[in-house]
C-alpha positions in Angstrom: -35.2 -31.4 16.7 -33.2 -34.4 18.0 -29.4 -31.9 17.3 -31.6 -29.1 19.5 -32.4 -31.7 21.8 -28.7 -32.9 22.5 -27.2 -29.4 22.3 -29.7 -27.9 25.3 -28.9 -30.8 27.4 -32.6 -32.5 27.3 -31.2 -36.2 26.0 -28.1 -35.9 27.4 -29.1 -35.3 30.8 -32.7 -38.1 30.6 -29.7 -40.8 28.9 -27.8 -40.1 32.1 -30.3 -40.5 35.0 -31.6 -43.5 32.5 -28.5 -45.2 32.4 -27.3 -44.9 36.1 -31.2 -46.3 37.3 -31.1 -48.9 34.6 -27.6 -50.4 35.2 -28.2 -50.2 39.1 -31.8 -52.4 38.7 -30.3 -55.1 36.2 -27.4 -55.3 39.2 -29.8 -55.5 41.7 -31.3 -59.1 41.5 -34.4 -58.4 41.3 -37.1 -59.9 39.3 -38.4 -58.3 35.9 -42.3 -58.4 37.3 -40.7 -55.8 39.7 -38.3 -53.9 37.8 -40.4 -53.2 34.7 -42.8 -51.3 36.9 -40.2 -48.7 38.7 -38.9 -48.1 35.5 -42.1 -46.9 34.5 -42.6 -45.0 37.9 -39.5 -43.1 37.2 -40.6 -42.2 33.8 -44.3 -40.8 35.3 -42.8 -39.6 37.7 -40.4 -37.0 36.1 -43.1 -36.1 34.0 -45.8 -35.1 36.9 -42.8 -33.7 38.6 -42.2 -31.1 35.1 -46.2 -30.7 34.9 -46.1 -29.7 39.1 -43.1 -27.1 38.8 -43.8 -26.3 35.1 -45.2 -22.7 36.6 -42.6 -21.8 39.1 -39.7 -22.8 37.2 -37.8 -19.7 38.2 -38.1 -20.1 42.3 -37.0 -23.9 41.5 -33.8 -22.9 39.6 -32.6 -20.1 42.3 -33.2 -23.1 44.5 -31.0 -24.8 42.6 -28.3 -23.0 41.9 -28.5 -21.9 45.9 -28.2 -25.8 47.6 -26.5 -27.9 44.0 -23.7 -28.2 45.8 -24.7 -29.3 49.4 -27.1 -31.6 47.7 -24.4 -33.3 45.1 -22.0 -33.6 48.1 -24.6 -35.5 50.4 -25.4 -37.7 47.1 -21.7 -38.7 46.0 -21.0 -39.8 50.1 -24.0 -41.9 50.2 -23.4 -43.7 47.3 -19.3 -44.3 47.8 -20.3 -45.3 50.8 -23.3 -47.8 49.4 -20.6 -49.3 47.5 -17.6 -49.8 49.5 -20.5 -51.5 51.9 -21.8 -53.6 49.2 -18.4 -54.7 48.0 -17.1 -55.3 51.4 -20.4 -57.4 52.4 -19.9 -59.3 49.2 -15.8 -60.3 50.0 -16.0 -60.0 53.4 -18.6 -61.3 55.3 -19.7 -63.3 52.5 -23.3 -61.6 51.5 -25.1 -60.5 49.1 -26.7 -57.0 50.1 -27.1 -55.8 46.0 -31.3 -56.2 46.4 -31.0 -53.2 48.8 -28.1 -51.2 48.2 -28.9 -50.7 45.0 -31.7 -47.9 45.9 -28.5 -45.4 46.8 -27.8 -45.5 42.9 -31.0 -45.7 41.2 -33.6 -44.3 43.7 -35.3 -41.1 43.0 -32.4 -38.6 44.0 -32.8 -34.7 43.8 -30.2 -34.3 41.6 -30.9 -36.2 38.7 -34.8 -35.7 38.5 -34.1 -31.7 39.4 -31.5 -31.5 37.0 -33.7 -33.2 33.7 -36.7 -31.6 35.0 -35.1 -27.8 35.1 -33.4 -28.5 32.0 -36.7 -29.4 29.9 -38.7 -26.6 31.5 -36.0 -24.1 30.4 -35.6 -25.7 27.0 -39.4 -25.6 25.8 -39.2 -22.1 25.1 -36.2 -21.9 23.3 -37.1 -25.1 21.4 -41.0 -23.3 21.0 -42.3 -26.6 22.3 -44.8 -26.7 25.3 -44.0 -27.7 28.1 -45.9 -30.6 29.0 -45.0 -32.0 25.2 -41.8 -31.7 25.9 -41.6 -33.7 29.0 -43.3 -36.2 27.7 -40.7 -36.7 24.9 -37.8 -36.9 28.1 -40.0 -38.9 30.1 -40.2 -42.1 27.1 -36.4 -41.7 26.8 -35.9 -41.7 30.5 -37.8 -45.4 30.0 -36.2 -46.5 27.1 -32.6 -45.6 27.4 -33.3 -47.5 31.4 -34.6 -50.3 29.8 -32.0 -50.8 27.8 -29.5 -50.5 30.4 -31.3 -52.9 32.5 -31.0 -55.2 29.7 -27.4 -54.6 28.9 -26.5 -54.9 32.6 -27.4 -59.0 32.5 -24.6 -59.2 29.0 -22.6 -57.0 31.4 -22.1 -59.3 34.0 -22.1 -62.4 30.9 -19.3 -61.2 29.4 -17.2 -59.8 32.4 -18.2 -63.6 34.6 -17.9 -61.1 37.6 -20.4 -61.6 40.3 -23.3 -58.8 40.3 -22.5 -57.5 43.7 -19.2 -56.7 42.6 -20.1 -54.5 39.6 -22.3 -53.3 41.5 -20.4 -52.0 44.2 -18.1 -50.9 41.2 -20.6 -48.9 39.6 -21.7 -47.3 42.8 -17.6 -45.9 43.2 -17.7 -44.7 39.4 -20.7 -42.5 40.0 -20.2 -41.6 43.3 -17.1 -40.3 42.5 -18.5 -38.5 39.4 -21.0 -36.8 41.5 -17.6 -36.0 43.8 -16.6 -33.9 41.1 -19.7 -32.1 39.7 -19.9 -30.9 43.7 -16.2 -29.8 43.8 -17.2 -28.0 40.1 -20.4 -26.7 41.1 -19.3 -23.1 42.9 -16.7 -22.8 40.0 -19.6 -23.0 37.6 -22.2 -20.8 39.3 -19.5 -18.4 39.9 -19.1 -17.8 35.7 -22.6 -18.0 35.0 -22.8 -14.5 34.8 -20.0 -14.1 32.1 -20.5 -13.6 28.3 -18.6 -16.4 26.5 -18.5 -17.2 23.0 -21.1 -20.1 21.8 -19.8 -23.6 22.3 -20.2 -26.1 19.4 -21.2 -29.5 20.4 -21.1 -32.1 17.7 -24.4 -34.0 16.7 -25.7 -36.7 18.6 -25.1 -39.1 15.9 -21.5 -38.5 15.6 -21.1 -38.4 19.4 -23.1 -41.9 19.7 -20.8 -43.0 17.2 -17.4 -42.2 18.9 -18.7 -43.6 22.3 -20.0 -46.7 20.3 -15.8 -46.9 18.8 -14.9 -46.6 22.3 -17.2 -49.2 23.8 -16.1 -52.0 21.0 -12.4 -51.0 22.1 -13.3 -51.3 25.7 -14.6 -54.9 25.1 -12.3 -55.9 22.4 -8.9 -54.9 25.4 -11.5 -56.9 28.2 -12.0 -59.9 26.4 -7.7 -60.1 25.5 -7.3 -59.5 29.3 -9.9 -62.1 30.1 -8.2 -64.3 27.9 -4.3 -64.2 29.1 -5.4 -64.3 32.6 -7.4 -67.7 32.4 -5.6 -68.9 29.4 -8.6 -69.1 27.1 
């Protein structure tokens, strides 16, 4: 069930949206009796959103594919923006704005909750799962893979001694620019859907959790020898 899962897009997409809030909360500054909670609104709150559209899911993905790319493009300017203005506050002028930028990146946005939510209602029946069952499933890995994050974003900015408004702002550029691309993608894309290609093979989840997990431990291992030589440590 989990291959299924990964192959559809269902985990992929929830460990996505997951990641981006969770990273953007532990960057934020704010306090665990508040964070804890809006990481459980977002998971409730994909899950009444899949129990309100569960019926019309056709109307919602026409809608979709229709305004993807207007909506993508509005989303990647706001939050490049969100960061270069975080960043420059922080070098700048000297001030830390992280406790409210940080709602550009992980605030309920259209395009993540719409793209999770479309994806499980048009997964159920191919998985033979209902509907409601399987949002559930998406909606306690939308809170676990952002609680993670939200943890690892505290050993982020441990290990990389870089203020949180920086990575912040950082983080904010990365995604911003990768929502940059899935707009400049998105008519190319909707433009094939209607063309019969061959099945693509996607590797298990446990092998691809395994390759990022190699590249991750490279990533830190190269980090920590930069960190190194340029304080002498």
């Amino acid at each position: 069930m989990l291959t299924a899962l990964w192959k559809i897009g269902v985990l992929s997409s929830t460990a996505i949206f997951g990641l981006k809030a969770g990273l953007a909360l532990g960057l934020s500054g704010l306090s665990r009796r508040l964070v804890l909670p809006l990481l459980l609104t977002y998971a409730v709150g994909l899950y009444g959103l899949i129990r309100l559209i569960g019926p019309r899911a056709g109307p919602w993905q026409q809608l979709a594919e229709k305004y993807s790319y207007a909506v993508f493009l509005a989303m990647a300017v706001l939050i490049i923006w969100a960061g270069f203005h975080t960043l420059r506050a922080h070098q700048v002028e000297c001030c830390d704005i992280s406790h409210i930028s940080w709602l550009a990146l992980a605030a309920p946005c259209p395009c993540c909750y719409g793209a999770v939510a479309l994806t499980v209602l048009l997964a159920a029946p191919l998985l033979g799962v209902a509907t409601p069952r399987l949002g559930l499933w998406a909606a306690g890995v939308l809170a676990a893979v952002s609680l993670l994050a939200y943890l690892a974003a505290g050993l982020l900015v441990r290990l990389t001694r870089r203020p949180q408004p920086v990575l912040l702002g950082q983080l904010m550029l990365l995604v911003g620019l990768y929502f940059l691309a899935l707009a400049l993608v998105m008519p190319a894309v909707n433009s094939l859907s209607g063309l019969k290609m061959s099945p693509l093979y996607l590797p298990p989840p446990g092998t691809t959790l395994l390759m990022s997990s190699l590249v991750l431990l490279l990533g830190a291992v190269g980090a920590v020898r930069v960190l190194r030589h340029k304080y002498g440590r």
